[in-house]
C-alpha positions in Angstrom: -39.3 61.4 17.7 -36.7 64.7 18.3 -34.1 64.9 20.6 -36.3 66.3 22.9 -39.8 64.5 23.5 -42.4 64.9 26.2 -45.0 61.8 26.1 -48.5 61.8 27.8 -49.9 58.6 27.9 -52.3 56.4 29.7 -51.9 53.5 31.8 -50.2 50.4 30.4 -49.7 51.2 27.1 -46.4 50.1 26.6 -44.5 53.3 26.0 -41.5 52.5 28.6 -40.9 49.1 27.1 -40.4 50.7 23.8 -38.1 53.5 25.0 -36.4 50.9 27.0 -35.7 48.5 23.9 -34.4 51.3 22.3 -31.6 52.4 24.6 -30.5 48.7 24.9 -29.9 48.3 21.2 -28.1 51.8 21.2 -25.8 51.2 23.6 -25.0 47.2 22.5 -24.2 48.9 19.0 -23.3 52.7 19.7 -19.3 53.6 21.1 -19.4 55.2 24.4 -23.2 55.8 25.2 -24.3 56.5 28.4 -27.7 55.4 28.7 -30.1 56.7 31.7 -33.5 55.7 33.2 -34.7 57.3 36.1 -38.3 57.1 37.3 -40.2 58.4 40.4 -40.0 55.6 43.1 -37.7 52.4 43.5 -40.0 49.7 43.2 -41.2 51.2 39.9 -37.1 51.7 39.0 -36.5 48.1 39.8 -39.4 47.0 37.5 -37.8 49.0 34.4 -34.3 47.3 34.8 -35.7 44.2 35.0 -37.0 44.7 32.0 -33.6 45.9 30.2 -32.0 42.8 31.7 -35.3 40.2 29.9 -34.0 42.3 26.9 -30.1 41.3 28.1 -31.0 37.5 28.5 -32.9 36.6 25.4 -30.4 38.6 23.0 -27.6 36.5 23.9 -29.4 33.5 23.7 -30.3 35.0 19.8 -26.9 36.0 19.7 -25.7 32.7 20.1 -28.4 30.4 18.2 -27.1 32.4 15.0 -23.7 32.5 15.7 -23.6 36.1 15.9 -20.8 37.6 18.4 -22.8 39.2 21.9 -22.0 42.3 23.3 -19.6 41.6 26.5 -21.7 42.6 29.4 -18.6 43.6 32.3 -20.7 44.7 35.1 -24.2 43.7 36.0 -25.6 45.2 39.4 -29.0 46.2 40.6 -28.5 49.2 39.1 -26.2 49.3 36.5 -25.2 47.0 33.4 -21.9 48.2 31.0 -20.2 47.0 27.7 -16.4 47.7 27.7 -15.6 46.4 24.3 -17.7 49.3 23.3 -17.4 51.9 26.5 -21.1 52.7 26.8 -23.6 52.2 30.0 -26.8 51.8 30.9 -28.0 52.9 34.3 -31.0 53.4 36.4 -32.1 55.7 39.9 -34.8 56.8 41.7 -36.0 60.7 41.4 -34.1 62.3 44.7 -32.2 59.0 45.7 -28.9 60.7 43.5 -27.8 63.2 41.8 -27.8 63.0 37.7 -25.6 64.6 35.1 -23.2 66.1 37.5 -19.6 66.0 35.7 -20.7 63.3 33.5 -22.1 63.3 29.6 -25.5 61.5 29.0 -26.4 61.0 26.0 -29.8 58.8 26.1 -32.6 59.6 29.4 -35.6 58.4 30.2 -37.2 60.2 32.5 -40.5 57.8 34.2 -43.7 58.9 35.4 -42.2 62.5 36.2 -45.7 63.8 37.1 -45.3 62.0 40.3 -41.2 62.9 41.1 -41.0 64.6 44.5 -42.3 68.0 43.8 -39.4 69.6 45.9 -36.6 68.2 43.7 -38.2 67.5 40.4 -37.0 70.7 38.7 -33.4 70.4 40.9 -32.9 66.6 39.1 -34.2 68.1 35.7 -32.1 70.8 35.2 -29.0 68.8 36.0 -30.1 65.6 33.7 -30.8 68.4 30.7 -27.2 70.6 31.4 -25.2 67.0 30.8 -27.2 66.1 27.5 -25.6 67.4 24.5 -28.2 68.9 21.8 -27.7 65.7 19.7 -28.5 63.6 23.0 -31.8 62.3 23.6 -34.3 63.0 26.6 -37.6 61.1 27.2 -40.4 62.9 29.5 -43.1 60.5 30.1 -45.8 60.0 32.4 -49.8 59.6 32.7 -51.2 62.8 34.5 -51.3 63.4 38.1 -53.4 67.0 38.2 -52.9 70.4 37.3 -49.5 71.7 38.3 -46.3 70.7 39.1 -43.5 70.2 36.4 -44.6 67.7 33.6 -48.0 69.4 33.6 -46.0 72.7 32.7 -43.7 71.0 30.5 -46.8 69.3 28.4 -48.6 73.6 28.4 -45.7 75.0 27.3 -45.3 72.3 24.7 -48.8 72.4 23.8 -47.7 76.3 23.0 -44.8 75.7 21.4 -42.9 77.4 24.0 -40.8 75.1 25.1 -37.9 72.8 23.8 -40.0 69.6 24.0 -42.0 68.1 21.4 -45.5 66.9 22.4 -46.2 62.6 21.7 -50.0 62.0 23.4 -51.1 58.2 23.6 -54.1 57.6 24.4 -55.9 54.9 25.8 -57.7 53.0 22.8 -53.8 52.4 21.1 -54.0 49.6 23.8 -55.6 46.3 22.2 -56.7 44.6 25.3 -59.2 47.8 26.8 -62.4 46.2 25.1 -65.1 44.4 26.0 -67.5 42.6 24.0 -70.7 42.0 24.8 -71.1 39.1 26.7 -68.3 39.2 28.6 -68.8 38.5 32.2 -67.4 42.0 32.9 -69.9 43.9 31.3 -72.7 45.8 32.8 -75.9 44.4 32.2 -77.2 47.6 30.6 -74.4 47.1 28.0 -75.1 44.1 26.8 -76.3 44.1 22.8 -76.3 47.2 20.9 -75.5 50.4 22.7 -77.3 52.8 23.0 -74.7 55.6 22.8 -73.9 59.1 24.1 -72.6 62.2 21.9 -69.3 62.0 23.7 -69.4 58.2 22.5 -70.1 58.9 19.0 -67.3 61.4 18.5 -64.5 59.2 20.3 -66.2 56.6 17.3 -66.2 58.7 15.1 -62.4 60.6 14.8 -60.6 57.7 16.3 -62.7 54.5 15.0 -63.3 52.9 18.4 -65.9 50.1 18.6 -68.2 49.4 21.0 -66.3 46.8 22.7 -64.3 49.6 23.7 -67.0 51.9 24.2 -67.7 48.7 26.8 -64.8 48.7 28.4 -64.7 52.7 28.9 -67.8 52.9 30.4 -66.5 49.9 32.9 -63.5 52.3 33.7 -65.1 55.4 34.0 -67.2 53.4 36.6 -64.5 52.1 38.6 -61.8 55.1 38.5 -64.9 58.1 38.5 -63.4 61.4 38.3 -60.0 59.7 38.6 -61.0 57.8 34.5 -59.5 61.3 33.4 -56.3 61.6 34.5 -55.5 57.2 34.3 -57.1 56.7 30.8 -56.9 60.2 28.9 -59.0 60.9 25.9 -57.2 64.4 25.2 -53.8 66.4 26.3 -55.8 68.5 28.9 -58.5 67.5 30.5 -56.7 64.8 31.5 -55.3 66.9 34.1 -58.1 68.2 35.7 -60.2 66.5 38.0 -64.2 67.5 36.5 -65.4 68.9 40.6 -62.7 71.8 40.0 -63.4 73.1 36.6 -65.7 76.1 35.8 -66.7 74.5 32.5 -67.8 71.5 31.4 -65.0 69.0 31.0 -66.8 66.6 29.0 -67.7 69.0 26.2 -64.4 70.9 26.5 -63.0 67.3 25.3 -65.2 66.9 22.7 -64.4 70.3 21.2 -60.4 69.3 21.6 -60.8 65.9 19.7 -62.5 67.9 17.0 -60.0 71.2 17.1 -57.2 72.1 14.1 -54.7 74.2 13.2 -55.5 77.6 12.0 -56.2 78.0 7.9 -53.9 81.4 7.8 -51.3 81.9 10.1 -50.2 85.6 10.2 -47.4 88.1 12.2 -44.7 85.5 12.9 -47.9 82.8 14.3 -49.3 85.6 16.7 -52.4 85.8 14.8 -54.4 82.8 14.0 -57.4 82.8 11.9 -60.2 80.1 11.2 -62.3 81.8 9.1 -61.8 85.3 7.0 -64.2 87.9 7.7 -67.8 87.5 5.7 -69.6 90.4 4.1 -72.1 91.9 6.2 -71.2 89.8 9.5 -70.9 92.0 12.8 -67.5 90.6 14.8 -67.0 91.5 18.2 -63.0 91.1 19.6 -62.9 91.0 23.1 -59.3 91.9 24.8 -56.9 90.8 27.9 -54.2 93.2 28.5 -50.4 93.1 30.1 -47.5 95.1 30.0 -45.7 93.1 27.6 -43.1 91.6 29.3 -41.3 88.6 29.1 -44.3 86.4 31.7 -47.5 87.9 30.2 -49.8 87.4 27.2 -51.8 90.1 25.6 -55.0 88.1 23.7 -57.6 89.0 21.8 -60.5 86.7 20.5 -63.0 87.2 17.5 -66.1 86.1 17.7 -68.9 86.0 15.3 -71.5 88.5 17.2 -75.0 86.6 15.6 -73.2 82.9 15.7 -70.9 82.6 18.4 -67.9 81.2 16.3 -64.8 82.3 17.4 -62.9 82.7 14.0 -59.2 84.3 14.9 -57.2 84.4 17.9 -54.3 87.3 18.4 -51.7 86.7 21.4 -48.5 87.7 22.2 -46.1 89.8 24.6 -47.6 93.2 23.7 -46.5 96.6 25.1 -50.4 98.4 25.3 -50.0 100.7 22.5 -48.5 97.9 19.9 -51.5 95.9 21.1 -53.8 99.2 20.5 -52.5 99.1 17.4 -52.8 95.8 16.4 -56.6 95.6 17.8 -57.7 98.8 15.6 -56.1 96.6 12.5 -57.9 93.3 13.1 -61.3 95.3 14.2 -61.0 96.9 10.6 -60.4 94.0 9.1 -63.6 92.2 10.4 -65.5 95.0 9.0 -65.5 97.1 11.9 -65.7 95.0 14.6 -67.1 95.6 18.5 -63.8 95.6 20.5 -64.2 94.9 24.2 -61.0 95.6 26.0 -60.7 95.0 29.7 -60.5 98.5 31.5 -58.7 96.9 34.4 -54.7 97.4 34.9 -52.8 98.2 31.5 -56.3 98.2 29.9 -56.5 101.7 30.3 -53.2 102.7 28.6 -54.7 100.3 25.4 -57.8 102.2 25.7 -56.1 105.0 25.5 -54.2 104.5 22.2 -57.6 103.4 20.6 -59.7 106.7 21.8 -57.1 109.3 21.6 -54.4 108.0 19.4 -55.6 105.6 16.7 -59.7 107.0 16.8 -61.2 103.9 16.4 -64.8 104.4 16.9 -66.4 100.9 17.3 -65.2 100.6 21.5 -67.9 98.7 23.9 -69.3 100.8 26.0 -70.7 99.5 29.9 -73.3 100.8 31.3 -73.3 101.7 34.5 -76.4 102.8 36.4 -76.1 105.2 39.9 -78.4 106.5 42.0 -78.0 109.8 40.0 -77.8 108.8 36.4 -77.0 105.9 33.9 -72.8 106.1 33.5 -71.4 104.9 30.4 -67.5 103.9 30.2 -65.6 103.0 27.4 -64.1 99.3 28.1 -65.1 96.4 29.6 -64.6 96.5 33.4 -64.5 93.0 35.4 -65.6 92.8 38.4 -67.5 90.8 41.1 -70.8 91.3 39.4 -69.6 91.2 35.6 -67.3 88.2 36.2 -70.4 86.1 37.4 -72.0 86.9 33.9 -69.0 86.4 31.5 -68.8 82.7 32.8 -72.1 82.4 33.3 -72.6 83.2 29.1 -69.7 81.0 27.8 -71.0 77.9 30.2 -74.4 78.2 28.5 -73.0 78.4 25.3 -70.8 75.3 25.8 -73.5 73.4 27.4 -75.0 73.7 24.0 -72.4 73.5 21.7 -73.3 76.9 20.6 -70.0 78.5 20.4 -67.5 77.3 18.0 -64.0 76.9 18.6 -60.9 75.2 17.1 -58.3 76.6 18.8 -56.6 74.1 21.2 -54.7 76.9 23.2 -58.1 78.5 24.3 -59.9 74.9 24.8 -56.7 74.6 27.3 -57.1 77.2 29.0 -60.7 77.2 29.2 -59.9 73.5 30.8 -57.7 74.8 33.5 -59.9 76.8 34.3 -60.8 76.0 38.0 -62.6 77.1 41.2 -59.5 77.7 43.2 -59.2 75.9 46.7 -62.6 74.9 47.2 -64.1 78.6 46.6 -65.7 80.3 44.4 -62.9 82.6 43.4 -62.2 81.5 39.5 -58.8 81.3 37.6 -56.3 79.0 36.2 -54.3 77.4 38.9 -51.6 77.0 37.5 -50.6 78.9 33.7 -52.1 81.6 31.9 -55.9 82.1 31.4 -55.5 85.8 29.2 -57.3 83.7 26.0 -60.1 82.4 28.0 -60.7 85.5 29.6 -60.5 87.3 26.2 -62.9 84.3 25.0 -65.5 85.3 28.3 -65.4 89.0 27.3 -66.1 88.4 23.5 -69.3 86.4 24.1 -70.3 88.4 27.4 -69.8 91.5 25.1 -71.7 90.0 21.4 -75.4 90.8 22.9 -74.4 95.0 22.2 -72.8 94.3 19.0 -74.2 97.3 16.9 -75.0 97.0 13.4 -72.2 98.3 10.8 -74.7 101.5 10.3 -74.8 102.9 13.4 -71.1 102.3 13.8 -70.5 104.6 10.8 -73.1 107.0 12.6 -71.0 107.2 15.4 -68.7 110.2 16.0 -65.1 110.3 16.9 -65.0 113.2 19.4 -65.2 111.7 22.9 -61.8 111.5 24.9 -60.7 108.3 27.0 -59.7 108.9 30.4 -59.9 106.0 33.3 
């Protein structure tokens, strides 16, 4: 644990008792702690003091079978328990019931099941419970999911980034003992009885995490019972967890296969902005497609390689980019994977990075689009998205996932590729909430591998056109 820790976590698994437990024992043994739980309704905030109080009873009866001298407890309300000989607190609240932090020090919080504080005062609360906890304090995030959006879903992307100041824990359902069934249990579908017959998604959760088939059993009971809710009550991964399966562009269930199996990068390059996989191989074609931005301080440039003949995507470069440090950095990776395609997105700053590559730097391996008129076939430098392309870059990467034919290890882009939603109920297409510049990078790299040329007619190509929009 840090002094700052978000937790994901499915139903029941006992992570509240645990943080619980710990803030007793600190403040029966720490001077002048002020310890803080504060969850998202009152019935749910009742619950967790009762707990702290179980903890209260049964120490003092310890306390005093061994003879040991107990903690004098002063003041014991429905809200409220505190130790004077040693000057420390413990209280609870309800998100929005009171305020928290305002002119006092905390130094221990548990925030409960903030997924599901009132939307309109989450952040409010929040801010105030993080300005009264000193650095060396200690503040608890938890929650299971409740959709895409809304604060703790941020908190747990930009953790998942590395952006933020919280540290990511993620329990998952199988740490619970009791979710398993065996086989003749009277809960058990009759088709599950014996040996199961079971599905790839079934044999990798068996496979990285050692599940059985009792709790194969009992998943397939769940996911029965809480259909495209099973997600978001009993997650299996840090994303899709959030995302209920009849809003995402991609499929869910392969996306979570791919995040059980993904890993850090082997090199990590320019301060972490460029992560690679795999090093360029001798006589491979690469093609990098490219999301632009102005690079300010709320927008990603990204650029994914991809193996033009296989599909793996073997580096990722992203960062806050200015268009010609990004030209720049784009001509160096494409020479680095001998030569490589580069597909940047015409649209918006693309231009300006197009720019840099055609006039400036003279890299000569650009993707072209082809553009036919009534008059002639128009070729443009840069990949332009529109209503007709965009269609077609989701419609390439869906196949390839379908059949596990592209490669990927990189958790960011599975993330985003995850949030990655019809919006509303239409057929418009985008995150909903967070940044999609890797995915879209990801869409244009495959979209773009079918015009790959080979590393001899890119040497036979000529430097001499000029770049305008």
């Amino acid at each position: 644990m840090s002094h700052r820790d978000i937790i994901l976590k499915s139903r029941q698994v006992g992570i509240s008792t645990i943080i619980l437990a710990r803030f007793y024992l600190e403040a029966i043994l720490t001077p002048n702690l002020t310890c803080v739980v504060v969850s998202h309704e009152e019935e749910a905030t009742r619950k967790l003091f009762e707990k702290v109080k179980t903890f209260h009873k049964y120490f003092t009866r310890l306390c005093g079978e061994e003879g040991i001298p107990c903690p004098e407890l002063f003041h014991n309300s429905a809200n409220e328990m505190s130790f004077p000989e040693l000057g420390s607190t413990f209280y609870i609240g309800t998100a929005g019931k009171r305020a928290f932090g305002r002119g006092a020090t905390l130094n221990r919080v548990h925030c409960s099941e903030l997924a599901f504080w009132p939307e309109d005062k989450a952040e409010t609360i929040l801010a105030g419970i993080e300005e009264a906890t000193p650095l060396d304090g200690y503040i608890a995030l938890e929650s299971t999911p409740n959709g895409i959006g809304g604060l703790f879903y941020r908190k747990v992307m930009d953790a998942l980034r590395e952006e933020g100041v919280y540290k990511l824990h993620f329990y998952p359902w199988w740490l619970h003992t009791e979710y398993a069934l065996d086989s003749e249990s009277e809960f058990v579908f009759p088709t599950d009885k014996g040996v199961l017959r079971l599905k790839p998604t079934e044999l990798a959760l068996m496979d990285l995490y050692g599940l059985t088939q009792d709790q194969i059993r009992w998943r397939r009971r769940k996911q029965r019972e809480r259909a495209h809710l099973y997600p978001q009550e009993y997650p299996e991964d840090k994303v899709t967890c959030f995302l209920g399966s009849q809003y995402s562009v991609f499929p869910t269930d392969i996306l979570r296969t791919y995040l059980q199996q993904s890993k850090p990068p082997m090199v990590l390059e320019d301060e972490g902005l460029l992560k690679i996989w795999q090093l360029p191989r001798p006589m491979n074609n690469y093609v990098i497609g490219a999301d632009t931005s102005t690079g300010d301080a709320f927008s990603y440039s990204a650029a994914t390689v991809v193996n033009a003949k296989t599909a793996e995507h073997v580096a990722t470069l992203r960062g806050k980019f200015n268009p010609d440090l990004f030209a720049d950095k784009l001509a160096g990776l494409g020479n680095r994977y001998n030569g490589a395609l580069v597909a940047v997105e015409r649209n918006f700053t693309g231009h300006s990075v197009l720019n840099s590559l055609v006039n400036r730097i003279g890299y000569n391996n650009l993707y072209r689009m082809r553009k036919k008129t009534l008059i002639e076939k128009e070729v443009r430098i840069g990949w332009d998205t529109n209503k007709l392309s965009k269609p077609m870059m989701i419609a390439e990467l869906k196949s390839l996932l379908d059949s596990y034919a592209f490669t990927t290890f990189d958790e960011v882009l599975l993330t985003e590729l995850s949030n990655y939603v019809y919006i509303d109920g239409t057929q418009k297409t985008g995150a909903k909430e967070g940044t999609d510049d890797l995915a879209c990078a990801a869409m244009i790299s495959v979209a773009a591998r079918q015009d790959t040329p080979t590393l001899y007619e890119v040497r036979k190509r000529p430097v001499s056109e000029q770049y305008a929009p």
